[in-house]
C-alpha positions as CSV (number, residue, x, y, z in Angstrom):
1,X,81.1,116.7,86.7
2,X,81.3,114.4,83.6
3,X,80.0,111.7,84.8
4,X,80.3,109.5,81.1
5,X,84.4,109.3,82.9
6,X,82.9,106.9,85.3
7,X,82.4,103.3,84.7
8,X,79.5,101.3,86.3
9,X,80.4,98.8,88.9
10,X,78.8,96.1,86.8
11,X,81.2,96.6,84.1
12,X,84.1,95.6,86.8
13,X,85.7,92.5,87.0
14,X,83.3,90.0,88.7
15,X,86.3,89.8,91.3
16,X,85.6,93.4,91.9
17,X,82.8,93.9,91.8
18,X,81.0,95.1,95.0
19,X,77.6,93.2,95.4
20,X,76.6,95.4,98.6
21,X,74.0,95.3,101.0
22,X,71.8,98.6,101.3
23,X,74.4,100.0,103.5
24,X,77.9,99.3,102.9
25,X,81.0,100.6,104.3
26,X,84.5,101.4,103.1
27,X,86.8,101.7,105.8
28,X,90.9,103.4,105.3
29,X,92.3,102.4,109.0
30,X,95.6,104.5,109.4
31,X,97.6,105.6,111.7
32,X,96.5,108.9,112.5
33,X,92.9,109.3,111.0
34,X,90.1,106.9,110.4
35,X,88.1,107.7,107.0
36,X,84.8,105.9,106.1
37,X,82.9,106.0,103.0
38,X,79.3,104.5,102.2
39,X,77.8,103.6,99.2
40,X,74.3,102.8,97.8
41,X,74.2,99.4,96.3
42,X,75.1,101.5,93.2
43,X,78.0,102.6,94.4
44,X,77.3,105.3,95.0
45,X,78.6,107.9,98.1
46,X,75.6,108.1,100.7
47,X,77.9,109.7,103.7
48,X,81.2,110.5,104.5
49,X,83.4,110.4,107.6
50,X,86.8,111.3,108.6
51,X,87.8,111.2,112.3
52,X,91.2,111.8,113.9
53,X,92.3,108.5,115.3
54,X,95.9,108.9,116.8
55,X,96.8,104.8,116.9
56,X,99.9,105.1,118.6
57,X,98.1,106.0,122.1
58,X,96.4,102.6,122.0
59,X,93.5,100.4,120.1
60,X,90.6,102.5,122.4
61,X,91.9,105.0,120.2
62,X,90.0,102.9,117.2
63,X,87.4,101.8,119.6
64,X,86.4,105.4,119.8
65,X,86.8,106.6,116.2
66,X,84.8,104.0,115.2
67,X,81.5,104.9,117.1
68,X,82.2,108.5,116.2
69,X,82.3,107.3,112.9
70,X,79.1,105.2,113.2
71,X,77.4,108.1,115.2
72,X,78.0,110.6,112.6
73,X,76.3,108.4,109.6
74,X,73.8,107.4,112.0
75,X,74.5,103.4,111.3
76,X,74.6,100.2,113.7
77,X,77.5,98.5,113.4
78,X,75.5,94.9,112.3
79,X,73.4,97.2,110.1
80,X,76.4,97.5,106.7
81,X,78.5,95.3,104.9
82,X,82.5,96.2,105.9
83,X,85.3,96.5,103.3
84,X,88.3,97.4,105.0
85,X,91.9,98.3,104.3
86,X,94.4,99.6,106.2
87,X,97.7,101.8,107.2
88,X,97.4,101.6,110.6
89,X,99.6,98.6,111.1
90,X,102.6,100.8,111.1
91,X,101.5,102.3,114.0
92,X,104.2,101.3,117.1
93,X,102.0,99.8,119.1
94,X,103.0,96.9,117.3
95,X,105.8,94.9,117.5
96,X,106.2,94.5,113.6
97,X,103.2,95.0,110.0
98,X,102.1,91.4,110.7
99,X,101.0,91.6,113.8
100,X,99.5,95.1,113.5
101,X,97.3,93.9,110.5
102,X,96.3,90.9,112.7
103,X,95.6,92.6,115.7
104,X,93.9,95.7,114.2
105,X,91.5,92.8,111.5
106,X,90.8,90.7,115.1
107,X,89.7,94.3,116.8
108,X,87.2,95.3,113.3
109,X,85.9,91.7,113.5
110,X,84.9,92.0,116.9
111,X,83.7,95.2,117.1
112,X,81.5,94.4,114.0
113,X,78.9,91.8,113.1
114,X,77.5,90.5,109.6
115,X,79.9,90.7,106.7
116,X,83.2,92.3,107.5
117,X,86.2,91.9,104.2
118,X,89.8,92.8,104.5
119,X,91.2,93.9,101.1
120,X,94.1,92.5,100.2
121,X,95.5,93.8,97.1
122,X,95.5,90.9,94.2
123,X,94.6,88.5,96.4
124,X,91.3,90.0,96.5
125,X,89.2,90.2,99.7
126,X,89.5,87.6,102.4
127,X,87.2,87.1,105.7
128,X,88.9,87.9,109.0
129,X,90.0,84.3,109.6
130,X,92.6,84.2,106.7
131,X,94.1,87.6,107.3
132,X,97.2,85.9,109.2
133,X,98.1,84.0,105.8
134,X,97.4,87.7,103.7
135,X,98.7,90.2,105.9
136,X,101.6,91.0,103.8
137,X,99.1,91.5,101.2
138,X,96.8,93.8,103.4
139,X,99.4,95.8,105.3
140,X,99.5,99.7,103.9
141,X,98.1,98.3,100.4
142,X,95.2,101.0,100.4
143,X,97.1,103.2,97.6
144,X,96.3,99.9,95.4
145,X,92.7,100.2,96.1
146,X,92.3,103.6,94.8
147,X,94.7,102.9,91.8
148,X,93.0,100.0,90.9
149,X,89.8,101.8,91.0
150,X,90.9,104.4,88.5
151,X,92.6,102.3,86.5
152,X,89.2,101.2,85.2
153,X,88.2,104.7,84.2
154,X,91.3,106.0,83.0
155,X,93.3,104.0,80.8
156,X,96.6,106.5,81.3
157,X,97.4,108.5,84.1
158,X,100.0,109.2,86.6
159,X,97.8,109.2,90.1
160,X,98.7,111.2,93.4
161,X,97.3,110.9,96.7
162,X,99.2,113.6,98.3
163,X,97.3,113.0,102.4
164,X,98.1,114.4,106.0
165,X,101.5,112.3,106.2
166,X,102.7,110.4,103.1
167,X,102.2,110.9,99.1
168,X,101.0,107.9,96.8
169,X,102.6,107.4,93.4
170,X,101.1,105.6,90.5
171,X,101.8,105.0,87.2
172,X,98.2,103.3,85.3
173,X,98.9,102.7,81.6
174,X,96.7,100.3,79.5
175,X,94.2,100.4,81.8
176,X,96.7,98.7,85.0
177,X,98.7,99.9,87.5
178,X,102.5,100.0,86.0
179,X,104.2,100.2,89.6
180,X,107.0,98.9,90.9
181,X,106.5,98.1,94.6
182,X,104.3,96.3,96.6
183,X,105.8,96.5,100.1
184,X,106.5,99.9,101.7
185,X,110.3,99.3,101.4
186,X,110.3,99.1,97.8
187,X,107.9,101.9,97.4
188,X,110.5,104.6,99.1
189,X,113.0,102.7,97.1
190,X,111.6,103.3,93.7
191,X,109.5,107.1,94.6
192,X,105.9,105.9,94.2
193,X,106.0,106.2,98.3
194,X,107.0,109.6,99.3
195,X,106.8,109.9,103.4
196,X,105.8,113.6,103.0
197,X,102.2,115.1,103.1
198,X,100.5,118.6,103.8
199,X,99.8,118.0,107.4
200,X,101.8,115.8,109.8
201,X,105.0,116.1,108.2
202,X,107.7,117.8,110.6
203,X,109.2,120.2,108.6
204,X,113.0,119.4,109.5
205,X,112.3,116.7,106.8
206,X,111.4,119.2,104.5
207,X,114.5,120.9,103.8
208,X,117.5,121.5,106.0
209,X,117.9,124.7,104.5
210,X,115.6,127.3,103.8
211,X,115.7,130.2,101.9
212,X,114.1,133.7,104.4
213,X,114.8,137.2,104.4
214,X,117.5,136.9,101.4
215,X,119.2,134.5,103.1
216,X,119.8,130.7,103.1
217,X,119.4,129.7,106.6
218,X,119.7,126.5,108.7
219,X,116.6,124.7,109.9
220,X,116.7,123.1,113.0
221,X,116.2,119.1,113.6
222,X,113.3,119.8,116.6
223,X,109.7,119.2,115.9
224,X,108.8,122.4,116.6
225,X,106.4,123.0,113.4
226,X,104.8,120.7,110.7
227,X,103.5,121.2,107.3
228,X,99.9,122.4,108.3
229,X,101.5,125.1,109.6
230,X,103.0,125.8,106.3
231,X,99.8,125.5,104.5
232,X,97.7,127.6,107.0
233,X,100.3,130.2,106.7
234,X,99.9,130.0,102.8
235,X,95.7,129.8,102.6
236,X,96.4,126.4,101.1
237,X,94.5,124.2,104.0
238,X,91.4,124.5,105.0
239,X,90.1,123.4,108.3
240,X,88.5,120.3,107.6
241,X,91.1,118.7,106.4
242,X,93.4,119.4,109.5
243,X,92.4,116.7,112.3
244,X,95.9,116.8,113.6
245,X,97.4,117.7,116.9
246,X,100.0,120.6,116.7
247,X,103.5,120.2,117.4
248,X,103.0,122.6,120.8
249,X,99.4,121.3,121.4
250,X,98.4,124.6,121.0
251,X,95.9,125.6,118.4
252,X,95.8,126.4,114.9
253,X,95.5,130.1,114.3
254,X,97.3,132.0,111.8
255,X,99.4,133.7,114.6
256,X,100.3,129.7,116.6
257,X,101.2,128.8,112.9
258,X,104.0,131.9,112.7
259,X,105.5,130.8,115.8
260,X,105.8,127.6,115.5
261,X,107.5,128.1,111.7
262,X,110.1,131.0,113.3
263,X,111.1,128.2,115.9
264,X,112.2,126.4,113.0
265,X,114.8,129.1,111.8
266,X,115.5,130.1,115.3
267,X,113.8,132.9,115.7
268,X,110.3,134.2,117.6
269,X,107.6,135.2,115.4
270,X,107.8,138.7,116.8
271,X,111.3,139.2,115.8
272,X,109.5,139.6,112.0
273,X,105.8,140.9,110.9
274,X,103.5,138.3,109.3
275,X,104.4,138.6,105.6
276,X,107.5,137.1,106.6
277,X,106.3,134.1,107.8
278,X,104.1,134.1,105.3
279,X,107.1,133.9,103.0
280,X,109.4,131.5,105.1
281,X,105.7,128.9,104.6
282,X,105.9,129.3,100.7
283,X,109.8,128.6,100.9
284,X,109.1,125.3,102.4
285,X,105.6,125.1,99.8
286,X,108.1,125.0,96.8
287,X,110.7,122.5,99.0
288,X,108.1,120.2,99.4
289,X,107.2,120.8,95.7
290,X,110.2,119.9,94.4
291,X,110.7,116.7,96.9
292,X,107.6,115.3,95.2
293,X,108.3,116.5,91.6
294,X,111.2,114.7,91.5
295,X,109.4,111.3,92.4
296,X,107.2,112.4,89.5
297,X,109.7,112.7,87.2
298,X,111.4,109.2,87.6
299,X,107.8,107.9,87.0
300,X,107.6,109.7,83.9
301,X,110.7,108.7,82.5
302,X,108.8,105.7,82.1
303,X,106.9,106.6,79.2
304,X,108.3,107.6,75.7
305,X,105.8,110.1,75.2
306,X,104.3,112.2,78.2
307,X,102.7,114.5,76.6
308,X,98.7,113.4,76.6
309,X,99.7,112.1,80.6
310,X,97.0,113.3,82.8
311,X,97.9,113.8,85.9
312,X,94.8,113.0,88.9
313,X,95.2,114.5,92.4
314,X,93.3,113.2,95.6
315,X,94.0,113.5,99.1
316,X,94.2,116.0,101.4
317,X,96.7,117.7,99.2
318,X,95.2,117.7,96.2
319,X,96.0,121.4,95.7
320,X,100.0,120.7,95.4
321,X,98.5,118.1,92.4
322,X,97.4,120.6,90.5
323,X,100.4,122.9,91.0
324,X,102.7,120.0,90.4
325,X,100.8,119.4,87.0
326,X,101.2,123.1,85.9
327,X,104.8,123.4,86.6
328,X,105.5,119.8,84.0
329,X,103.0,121.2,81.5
330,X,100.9,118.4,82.1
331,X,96.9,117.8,81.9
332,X,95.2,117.7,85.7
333,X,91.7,116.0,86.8
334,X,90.6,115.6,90.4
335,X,89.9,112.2,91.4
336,X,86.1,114.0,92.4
337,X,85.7,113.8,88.4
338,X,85.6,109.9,88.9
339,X,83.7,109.7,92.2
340,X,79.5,109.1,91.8
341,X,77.3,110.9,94.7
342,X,73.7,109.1,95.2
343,X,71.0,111.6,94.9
344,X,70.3,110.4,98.7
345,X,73.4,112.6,100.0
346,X,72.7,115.4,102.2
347,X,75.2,117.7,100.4
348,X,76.6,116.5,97.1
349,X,78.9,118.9,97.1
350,X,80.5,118.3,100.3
351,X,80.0,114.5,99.5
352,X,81.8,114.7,96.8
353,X,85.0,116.5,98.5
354,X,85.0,114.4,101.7
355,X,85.1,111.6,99.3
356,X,88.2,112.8,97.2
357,X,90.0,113.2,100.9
358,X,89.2,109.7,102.0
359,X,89.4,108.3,98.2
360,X,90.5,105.2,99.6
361,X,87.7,104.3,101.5
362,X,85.5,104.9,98.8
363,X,87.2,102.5,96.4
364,X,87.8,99.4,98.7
365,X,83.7,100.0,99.1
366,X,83.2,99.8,95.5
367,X,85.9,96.6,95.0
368,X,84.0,94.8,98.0
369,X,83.0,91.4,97.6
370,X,80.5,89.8,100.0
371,X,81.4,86.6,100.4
């Protein structure tokens, strides 16, 4: 790891620059998984967490993530500083974004004691009292957190966050996020929001035709198989980053994964042998490829020159990062390049990959201000 890439938290902004206690944590609240980062008053990754945190059933959902969460990294909930941002808003429990930021910051506050900061994007961080007046600032703005992160160690890059349901898409030039939507409505209106990922998405969204045994066939509208299925099928996902339910409940073996992706042609996965499931997965691979490739490419129409664009991958689908930067000849860097591991962690390694998964998290820690 080249760690000269990565500039020291006291070279940030004072606005952003996170004076932590001993034990600080970043927290990404979304709709389906819970991800927590700490940090060393360096900065630096101590632990990481992500937990599987299906919102929609109901805030004991959270509740219960939480002290996972806590149990795993062995912390009191008084004992840490809090910076938090969120997805989880969209969630429909909640009559609209506003009051699902409101009543998800009310929850965090009292559930936690001591400092607790909601991040919420320019405006900065602001105390659970004032998220009301910010909550269009806070609502699904973690994407800015990690862009804004980067942004001071890489003056130029085009930065992907390709997770379990959505993709992230930022332009940084000069050393500041070039983007051109705040809200999620103007993000899917100008690509940098893509709602497809590598494990939640239902894969009637993928394509509506699919390419399998030398034919072009329909796919049907049911939710009978999702994108982890796809990448199970192809060797592409590992475990650990597949928290998910299935679309049957059932589990998440190779042979669950072929009959949930022949449903989706209209088939049974013992009308074929393996390889051609195996196949039908890498057909909707390179659909999904080109659905985000093409949100790429309006970003890089941007620039008059491309050619020294780096492209940096996080997320759970980091992998299709590094395939998309191959197939448009451009440079690729992990966002792991830019993330610091204290020599306290268990299992750098694993610190450092967690971390890259829950990117987020990490970089709302390291903006934190105590106030």
């Amino acid at each position: 790891m080249n760690h000269a890439l990565i500039i020291p938290l006291a070279a940030l902004p004072d606005r952003y620059v996170a004076k932590v206690a001993k034990n600080s944590i970043g927290w990404d609240i979304g709709g389906a998984h819970l991800k927590a980062v700490q940090i060393d008053a360096r900065g630096s990754v101590l632990a990481v967490s992500q937990v599987y945190c299906p919102l929609w059933r109901g805030l004991p959902e959270l509740d219960r993530a939480i002290d996972e969460v806590l149990s795993i990294l062995r912390l009191e909930s008084y004992a840490t500083s809090h910076f938090v941002t969120m997805t989880g808003e969209l969630a429909d429990i909640f009559p609209n974004r506003h009051a699902g930021v409101v009543q998800i910051a009310h929850f965090v506050a009292q559930k936690f004691s001591g400092n607790i900061m909601f991040y919420a994007g320019y405006d900065g961080f602001v105390p659970a009292g004032e998220v009301g007046a910010h909550a269009v600032s806070i609502a699904s703005m973690n994407w800015l957190a990690s862009v804004q992160y980067l942004a001071h160690n890489k003056s130029q890059a085009l930065f992907l966050d390709i997770g379990s349901t959505t993709t992230d898409i930022a332009l940084i030039l000069e050393g500041k996020p070039c983007v051109l939507g705040f809200t999620d409505a103007m993000r899917l209106q100008t690509d940098e929001l893509v709602y497809s990922g590598v494990v939640r998405t239902p894969l009637m969204a993928i394509a509506q035709k699919i390419a399998f045994a030398g034919h072009i066939v329909n796919v049907t509208a049911e939710h009978f198989a999702t994108t982890a299925d796809v990448y199970t099928l192809t060797g592409d996902l590992a475990c650990t980053k597949n928290s998910a339910e299935t679309s049957d409940g059932a589990d998440k073996s190779v042979e669950a994964c072929a009959r949930r992706i022949a449903r989706m042609i209209g088939w049974d996965a013992q009308d074929a042998p393996l390889p051609a499931w195996r196949n039908l997965a890498h057909a909707f691979k390179n659909a999904q490829l080109t659905q985000i490739k093409q949100a790429m490419l309006r970003k890089i129409a941007l620039l008059e020159d491309h050619s020294d664009l780096c492209v940096v991958g996080a997320g759970a689908g980091d992998f299709l990062v590094a395939t998309l930067a191959q197939e448009l000849g451009l440079k690729y860097a992990s966002i792991a390049q830019f993330i610091v591991v204290a020599q306290a962690a268990k299992n750098t390694d694993e610190a450092i990959t967690m971390a890259a998964l829950c990117f987020p998290a990490y970089a709302v820690a390291c903006l934190g201000v105590v106030a």
